[in-house]
CHARMM internal coordinates of N, CA and C (Angstrom, degrees):
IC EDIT
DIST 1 N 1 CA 1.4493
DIST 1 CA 1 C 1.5388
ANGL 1 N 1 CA 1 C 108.22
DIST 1 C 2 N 1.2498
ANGL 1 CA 1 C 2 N 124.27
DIHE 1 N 1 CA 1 C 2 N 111.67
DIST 2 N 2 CA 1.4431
ANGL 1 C 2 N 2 CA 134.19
DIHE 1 CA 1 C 2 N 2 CA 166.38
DIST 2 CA 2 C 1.4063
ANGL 2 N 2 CA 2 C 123.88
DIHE 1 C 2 N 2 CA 2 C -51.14
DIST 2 C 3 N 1.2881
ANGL 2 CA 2 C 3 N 117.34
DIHE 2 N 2 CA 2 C 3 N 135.17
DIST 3 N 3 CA 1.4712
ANGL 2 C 3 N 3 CA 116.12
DIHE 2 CA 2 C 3 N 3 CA -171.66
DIST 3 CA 3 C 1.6367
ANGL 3 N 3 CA 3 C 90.14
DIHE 2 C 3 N 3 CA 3 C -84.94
DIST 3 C 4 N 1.7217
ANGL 3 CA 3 C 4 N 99.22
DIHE 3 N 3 CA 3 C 4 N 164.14
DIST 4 N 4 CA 1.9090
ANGL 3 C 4 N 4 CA 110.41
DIHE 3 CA 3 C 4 N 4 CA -169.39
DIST 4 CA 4 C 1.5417
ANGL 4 N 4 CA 4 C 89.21
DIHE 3 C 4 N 4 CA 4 C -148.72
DIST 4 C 5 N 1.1142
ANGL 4 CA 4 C 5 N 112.16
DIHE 4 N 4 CA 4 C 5 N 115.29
DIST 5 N 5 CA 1.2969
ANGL 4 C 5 N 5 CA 126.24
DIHE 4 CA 4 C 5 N 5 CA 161.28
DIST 5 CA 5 C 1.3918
ANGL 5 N 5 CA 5 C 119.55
DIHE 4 C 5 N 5 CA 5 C -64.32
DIST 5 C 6 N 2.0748
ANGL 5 CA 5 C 6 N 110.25
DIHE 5 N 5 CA 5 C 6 N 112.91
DIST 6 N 6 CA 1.0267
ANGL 5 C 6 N 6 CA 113.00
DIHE 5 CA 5 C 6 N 6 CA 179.62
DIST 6 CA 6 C 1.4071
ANGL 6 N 6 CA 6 C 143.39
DIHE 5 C 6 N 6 CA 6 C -30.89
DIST 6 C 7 N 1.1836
ANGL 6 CA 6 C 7 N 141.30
DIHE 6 N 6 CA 6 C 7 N -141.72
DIST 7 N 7 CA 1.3005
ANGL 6 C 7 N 7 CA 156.39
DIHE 6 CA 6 C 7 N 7 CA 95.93
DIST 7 CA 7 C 0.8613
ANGL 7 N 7 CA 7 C 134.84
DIHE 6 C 7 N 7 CA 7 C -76.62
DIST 7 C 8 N 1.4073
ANGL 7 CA 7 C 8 N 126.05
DIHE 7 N 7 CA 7 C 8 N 2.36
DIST 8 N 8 CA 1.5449
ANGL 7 C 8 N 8 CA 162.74
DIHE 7 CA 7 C 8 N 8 CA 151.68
DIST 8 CA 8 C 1.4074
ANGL 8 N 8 CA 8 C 101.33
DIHE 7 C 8 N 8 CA 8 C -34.85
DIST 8 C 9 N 1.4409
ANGL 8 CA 8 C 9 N 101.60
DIHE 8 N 8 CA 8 C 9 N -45.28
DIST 9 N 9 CA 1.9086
ANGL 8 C 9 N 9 CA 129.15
DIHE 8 CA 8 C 9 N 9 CA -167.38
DIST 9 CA 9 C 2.0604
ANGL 9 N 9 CA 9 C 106.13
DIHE 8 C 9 N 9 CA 9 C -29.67
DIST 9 C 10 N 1.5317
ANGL 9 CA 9 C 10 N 109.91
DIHE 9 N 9 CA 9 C 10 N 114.34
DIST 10 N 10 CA 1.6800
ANGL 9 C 10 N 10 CA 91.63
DIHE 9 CA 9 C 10 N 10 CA -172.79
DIST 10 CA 10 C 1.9380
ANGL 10 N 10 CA 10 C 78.05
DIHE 9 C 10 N 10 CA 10 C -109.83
DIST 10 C 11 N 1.2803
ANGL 10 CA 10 C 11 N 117.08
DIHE 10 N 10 CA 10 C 11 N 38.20
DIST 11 N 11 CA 1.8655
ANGL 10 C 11 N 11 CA 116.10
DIHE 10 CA 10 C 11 N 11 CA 173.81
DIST 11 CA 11 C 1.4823
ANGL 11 N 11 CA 11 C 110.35
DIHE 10 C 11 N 11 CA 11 C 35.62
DIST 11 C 12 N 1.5549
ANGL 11 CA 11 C 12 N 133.15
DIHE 11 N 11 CA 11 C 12 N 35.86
DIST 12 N 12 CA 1.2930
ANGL 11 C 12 N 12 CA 133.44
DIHE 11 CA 11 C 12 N 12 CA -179.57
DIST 12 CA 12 C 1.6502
ANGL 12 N 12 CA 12 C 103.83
DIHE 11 C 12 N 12 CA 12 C -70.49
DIST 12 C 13 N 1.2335
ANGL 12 CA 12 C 13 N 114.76
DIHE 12 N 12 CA 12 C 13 N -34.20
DIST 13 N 13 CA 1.2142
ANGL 12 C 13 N 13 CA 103.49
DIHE 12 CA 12 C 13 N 13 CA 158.35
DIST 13 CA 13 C 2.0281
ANGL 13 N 13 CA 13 C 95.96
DIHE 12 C 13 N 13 CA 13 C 104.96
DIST 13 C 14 N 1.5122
ANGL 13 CA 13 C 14 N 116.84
DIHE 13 N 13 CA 13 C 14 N 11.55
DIST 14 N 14 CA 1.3369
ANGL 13 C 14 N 14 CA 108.61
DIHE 13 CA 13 C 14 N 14 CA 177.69
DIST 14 CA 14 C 1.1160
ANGL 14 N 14 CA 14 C 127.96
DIHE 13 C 14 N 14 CA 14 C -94.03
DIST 14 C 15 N 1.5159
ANGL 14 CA 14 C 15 N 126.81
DIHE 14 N 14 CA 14 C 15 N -7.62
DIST 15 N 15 CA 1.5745
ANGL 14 C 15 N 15 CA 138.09
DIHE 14 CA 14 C 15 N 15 CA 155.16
DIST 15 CA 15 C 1.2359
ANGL 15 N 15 CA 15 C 120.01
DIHE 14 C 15 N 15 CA 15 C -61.36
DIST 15 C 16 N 0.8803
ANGL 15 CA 15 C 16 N 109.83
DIHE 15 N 15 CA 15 C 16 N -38.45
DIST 16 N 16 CA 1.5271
ANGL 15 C 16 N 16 CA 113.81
DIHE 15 CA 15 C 16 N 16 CA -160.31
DIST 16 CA 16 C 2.2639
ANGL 16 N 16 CA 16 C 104.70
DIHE 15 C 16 N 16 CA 16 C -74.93
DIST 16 C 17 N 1.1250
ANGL 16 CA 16 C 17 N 110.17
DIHE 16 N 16 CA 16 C 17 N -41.78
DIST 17 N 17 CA 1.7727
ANGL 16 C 17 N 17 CA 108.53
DIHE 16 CA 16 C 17 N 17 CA 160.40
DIST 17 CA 17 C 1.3325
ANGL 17 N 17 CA 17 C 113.46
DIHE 16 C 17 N 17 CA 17 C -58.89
DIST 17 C 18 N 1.3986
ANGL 17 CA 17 C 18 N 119.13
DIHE 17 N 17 CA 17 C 18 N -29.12
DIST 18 N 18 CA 1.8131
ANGL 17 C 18 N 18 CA 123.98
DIHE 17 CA 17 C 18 N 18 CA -165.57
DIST 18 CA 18 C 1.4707
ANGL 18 N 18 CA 18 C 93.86
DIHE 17 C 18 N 18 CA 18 C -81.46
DIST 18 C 19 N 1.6669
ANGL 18 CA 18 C 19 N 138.21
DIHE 18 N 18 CA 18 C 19 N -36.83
DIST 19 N 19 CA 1.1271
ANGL 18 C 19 N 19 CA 127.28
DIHE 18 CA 18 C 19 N 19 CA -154.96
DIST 19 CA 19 C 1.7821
ANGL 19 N 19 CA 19 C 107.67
DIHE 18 C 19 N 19 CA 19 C -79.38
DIST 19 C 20 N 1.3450
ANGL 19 CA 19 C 20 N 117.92
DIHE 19 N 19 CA 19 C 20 N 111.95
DIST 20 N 20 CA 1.6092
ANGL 19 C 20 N 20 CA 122.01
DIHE 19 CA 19 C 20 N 20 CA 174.29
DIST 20 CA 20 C 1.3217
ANGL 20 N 20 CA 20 C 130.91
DIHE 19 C 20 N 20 CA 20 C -54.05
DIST 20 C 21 N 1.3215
ANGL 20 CA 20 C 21 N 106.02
DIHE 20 N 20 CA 20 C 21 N -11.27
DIST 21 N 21 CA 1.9558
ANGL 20 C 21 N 21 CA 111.90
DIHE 20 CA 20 C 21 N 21 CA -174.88
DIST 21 CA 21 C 1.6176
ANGL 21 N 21 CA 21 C 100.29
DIHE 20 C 21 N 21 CA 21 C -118.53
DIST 21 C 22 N 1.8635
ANGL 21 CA 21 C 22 N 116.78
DIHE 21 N 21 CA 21 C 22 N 3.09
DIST 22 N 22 CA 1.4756
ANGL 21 C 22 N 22 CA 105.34
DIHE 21 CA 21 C 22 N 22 CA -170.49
DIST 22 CA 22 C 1.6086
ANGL 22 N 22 CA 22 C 121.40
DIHE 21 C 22 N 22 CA 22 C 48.33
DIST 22 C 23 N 1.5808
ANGL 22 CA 22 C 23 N 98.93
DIHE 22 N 22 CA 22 C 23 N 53.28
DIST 23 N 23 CA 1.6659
ANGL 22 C 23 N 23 CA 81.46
DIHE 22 CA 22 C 23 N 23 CA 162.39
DIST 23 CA 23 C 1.5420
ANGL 23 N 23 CA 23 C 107.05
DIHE 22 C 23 N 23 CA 23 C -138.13
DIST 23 C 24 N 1.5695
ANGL 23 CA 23 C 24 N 115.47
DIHE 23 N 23 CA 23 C 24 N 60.39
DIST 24 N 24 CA 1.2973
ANGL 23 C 24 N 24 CA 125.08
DIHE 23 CA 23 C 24 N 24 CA 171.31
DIST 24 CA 24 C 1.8823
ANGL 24 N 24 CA 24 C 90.92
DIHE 23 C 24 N 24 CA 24 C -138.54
DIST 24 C 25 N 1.3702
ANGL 24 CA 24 C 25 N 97.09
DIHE 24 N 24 CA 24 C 25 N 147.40
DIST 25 N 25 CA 0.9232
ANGL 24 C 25 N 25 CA 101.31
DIHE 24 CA 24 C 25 N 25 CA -150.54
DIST 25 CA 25 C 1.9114
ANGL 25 N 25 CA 25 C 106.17
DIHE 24 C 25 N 25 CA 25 C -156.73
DIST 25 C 26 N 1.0111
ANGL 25 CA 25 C 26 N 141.96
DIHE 25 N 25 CA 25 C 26 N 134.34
DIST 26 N 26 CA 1.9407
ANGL 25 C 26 N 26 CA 151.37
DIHE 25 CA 25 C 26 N 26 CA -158.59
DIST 26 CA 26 C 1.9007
ANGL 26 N 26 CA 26 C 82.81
DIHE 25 C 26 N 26 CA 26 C -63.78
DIST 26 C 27 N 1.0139
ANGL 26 CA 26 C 27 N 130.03
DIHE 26 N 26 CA 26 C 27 N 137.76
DIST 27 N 27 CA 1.3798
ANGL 26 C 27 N 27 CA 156.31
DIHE 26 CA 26 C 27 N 27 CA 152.75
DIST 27 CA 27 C 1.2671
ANGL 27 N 27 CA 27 C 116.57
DIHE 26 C 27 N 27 CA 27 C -79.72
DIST 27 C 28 N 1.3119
ANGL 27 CA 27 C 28 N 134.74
DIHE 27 N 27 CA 27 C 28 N -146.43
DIST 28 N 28 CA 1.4082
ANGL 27 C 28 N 28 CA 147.35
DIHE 27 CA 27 C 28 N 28 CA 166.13
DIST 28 CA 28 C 1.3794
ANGL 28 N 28 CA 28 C 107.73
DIHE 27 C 28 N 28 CA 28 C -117.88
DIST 28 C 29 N 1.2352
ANGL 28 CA 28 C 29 N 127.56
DIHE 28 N 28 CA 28 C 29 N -28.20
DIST 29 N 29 CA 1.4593
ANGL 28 C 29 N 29 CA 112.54
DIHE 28 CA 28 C 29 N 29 CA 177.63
DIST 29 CA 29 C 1.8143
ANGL 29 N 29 CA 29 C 99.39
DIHE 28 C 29 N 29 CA 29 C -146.35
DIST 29 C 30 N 1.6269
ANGL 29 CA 29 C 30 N 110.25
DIHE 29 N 29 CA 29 C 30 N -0.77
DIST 30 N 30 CA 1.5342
ANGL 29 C 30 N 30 CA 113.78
DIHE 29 CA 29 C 30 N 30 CA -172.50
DIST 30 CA 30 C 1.4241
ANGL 30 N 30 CA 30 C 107.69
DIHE 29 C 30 N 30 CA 30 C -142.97
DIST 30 C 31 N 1.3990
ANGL 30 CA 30 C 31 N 120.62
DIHE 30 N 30 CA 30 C 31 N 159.26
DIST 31 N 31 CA 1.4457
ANGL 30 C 31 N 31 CA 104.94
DIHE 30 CA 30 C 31 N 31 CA 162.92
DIST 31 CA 31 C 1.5536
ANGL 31 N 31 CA 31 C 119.79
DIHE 30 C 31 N 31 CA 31 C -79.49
DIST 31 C 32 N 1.5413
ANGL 31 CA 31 C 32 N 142.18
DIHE 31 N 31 CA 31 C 32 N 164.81
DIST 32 N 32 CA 1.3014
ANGL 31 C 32 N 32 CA 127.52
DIHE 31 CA 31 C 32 N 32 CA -173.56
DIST 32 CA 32 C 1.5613
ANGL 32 N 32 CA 32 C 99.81
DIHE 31 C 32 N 32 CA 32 C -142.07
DIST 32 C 33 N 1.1700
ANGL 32 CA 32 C 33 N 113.56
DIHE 32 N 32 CA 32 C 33 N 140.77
DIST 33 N 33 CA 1.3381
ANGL 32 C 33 N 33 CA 108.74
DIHE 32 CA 32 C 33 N 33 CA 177.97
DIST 33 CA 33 C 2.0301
ANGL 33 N 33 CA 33 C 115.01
DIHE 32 C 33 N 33 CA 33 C -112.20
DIST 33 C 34 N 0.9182
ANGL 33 CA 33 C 34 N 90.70
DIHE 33 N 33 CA 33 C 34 N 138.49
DIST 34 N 34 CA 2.0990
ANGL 33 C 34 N 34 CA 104.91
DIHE 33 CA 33 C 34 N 34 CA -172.69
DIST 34 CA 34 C 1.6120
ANGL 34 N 34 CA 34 C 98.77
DIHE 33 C 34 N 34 CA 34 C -77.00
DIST 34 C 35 N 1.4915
ANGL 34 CA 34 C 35 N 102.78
DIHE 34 N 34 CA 34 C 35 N 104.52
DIST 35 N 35 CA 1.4759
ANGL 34 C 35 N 35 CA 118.37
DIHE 34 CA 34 C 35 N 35 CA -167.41
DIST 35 CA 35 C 1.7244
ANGL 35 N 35 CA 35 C 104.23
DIHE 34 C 35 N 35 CA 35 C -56.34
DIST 35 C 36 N 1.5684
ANGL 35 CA 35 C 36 N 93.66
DIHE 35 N 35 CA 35 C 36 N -41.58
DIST 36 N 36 CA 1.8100
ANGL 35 C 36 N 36 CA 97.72
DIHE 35 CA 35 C 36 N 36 CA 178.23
DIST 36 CA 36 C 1.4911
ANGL 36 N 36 CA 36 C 117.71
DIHE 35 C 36 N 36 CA 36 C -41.11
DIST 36 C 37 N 1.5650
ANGL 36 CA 36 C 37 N 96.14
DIHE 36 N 36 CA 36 C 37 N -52.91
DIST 37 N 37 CA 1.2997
ANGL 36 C 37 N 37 CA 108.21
DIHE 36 CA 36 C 37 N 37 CA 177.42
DIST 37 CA 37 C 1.8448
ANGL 37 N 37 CA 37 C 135.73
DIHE 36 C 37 N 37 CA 37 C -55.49
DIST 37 C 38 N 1.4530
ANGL 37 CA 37 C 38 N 98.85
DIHE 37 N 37 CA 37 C 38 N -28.21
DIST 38 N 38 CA 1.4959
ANGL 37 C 38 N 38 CA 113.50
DIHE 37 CA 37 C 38 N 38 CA -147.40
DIST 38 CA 38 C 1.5768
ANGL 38 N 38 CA 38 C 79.47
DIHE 37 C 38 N 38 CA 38 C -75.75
DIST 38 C 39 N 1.4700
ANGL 38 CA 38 C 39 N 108.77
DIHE 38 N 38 CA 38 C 39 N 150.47
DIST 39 N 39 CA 1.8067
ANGL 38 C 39 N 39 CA 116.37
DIHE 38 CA 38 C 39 N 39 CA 156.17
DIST 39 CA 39 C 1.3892
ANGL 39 N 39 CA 39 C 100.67
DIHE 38 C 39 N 39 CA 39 C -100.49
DIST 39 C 40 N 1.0448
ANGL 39 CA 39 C 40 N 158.15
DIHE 39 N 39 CA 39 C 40 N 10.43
DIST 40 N 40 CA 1.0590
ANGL 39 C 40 N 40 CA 172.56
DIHE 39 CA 39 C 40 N 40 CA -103.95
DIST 40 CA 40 C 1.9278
ANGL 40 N 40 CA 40 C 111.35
DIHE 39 C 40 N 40 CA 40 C -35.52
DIST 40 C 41 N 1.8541
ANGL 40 CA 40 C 41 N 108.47
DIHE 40 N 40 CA 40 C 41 N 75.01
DIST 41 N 41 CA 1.0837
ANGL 40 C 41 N 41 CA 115.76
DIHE 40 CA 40 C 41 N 41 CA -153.31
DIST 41 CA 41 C 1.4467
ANGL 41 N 41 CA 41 C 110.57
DIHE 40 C 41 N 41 CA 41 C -96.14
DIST 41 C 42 N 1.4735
ANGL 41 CA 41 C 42 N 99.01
DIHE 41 N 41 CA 41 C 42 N -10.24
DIST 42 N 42 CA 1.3601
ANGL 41 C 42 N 42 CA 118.40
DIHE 41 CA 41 C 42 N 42 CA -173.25
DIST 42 CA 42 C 1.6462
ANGL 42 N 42 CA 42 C 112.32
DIHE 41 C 42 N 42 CA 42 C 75.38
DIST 42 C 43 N 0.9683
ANGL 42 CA 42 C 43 N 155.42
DIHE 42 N 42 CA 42 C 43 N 38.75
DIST 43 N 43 CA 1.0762
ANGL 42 C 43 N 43 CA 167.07
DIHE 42 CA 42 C 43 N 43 CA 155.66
DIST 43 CA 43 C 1.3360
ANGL 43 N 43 CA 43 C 136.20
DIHE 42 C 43 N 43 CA 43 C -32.61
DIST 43 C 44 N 1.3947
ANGL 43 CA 43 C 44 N 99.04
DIHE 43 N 43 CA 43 C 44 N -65.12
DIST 44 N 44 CA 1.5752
ANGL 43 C 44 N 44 CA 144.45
DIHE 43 CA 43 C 44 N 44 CA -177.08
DIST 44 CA 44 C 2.0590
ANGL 44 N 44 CA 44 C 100.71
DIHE 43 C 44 N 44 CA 44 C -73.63
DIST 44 C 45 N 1.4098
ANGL 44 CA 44 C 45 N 87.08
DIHE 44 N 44 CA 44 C 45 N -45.63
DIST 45 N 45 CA 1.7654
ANGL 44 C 45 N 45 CA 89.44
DIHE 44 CA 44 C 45 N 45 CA -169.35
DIST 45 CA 45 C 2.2459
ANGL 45 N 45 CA 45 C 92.08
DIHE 44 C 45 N 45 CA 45 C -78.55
DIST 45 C 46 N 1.1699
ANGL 45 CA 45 C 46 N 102.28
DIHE 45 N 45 CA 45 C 46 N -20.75
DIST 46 N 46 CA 2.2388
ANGL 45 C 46 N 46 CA 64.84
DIHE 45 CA 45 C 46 N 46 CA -178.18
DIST 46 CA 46 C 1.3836
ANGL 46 N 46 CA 46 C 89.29
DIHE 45 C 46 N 46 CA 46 C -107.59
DIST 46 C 47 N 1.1378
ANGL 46 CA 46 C 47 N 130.86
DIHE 46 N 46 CA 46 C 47 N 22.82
DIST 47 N 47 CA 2.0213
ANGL 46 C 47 N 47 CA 100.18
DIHE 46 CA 46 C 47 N 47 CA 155.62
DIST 47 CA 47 C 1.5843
ANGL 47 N 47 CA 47 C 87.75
DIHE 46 C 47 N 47 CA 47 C -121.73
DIST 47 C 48 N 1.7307
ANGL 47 CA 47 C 48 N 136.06
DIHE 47 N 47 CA 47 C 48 N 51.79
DIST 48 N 48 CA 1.4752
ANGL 47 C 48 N 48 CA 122.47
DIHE 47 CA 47 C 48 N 48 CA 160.17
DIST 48 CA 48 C 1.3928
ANGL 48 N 48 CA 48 C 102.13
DIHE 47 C 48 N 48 CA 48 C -96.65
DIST 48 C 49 N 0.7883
ANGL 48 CA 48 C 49 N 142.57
DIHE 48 N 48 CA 48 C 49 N 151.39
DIST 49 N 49 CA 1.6089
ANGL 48 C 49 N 49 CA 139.31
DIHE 48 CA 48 C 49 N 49 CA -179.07
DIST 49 CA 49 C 1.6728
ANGL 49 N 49 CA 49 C 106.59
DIHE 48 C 49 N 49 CA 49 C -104.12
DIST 49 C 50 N 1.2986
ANGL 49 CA 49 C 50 N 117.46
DIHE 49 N 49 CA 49 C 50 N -12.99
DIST 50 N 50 CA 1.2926
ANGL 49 C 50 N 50 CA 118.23
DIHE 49 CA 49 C 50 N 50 CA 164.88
DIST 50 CA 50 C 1.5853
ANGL 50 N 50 CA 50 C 114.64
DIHE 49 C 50 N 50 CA 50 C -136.16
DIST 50 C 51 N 1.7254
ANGL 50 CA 50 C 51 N 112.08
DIHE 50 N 50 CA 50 C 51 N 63.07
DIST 51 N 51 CA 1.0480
ANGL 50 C 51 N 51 CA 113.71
DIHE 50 CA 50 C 51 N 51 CA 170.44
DIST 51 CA 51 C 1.8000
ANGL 51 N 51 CA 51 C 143.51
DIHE 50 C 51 N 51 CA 51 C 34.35
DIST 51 C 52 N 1.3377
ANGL 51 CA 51 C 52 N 81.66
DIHE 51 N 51 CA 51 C 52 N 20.15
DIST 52 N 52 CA 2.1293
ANGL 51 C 52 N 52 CA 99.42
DIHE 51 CA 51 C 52 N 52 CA -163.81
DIST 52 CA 52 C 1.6904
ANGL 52 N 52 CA 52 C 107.31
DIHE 51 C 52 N 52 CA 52 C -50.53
DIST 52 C 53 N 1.5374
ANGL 52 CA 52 C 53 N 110.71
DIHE 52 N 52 CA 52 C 53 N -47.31
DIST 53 N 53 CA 1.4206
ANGL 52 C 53 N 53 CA 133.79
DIHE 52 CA 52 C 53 N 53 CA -169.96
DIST 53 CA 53 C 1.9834
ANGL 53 N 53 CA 53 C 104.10
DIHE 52 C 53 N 53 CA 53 C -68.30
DIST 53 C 54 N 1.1660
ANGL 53 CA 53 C 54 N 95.77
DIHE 53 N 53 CA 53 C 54 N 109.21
DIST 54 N 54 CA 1.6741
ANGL 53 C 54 N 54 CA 106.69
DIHE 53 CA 53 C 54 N 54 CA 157.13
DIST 54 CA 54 C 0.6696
ANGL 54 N 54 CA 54 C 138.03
DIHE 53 C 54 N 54 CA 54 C -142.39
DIST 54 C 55 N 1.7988
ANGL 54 CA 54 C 55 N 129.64
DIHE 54 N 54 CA 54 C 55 N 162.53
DIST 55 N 55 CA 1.5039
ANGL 54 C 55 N 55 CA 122.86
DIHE 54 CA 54 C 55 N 55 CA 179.73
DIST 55 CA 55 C 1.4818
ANGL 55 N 55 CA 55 C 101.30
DIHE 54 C 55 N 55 CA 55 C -64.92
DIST 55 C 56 N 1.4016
ANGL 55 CA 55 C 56 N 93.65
DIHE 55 N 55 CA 55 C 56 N 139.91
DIST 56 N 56 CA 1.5197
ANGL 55 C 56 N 56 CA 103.22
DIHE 55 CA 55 C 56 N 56 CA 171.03
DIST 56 CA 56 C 1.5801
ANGL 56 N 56 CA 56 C 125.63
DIHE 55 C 56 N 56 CA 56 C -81.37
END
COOR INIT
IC SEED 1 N 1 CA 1 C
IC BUILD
């Protein structure tokens, strides 16, 4: 199950270096992550500071 970045999302921009396969990525108003991509390692969700990143 692929993690999906909330709407929680405040775009600080600190998931997106943590993710190892690069598949989070700047949105239009959120970051979004490419489900194909995700291993779903959890990464992204313990350095979010407002929990945006979840299993989907």
């Amino acid at each position: 199950m692929a993690y999906k970045i909330t709407d929680a999302c405040i775009a600080c921009g600190s998931c997106e270096p943590e993710c190892p396969v690069e598949a989070i990525s700047a949105g239009d108003d959120k970051y979004v992550i490419d489900p194909e991509k995700c291993i779903e390692c959890g990464a992204c969700a313990n350095v979010c500071p407002v929990d945006a990143p979840q299993p989907e």
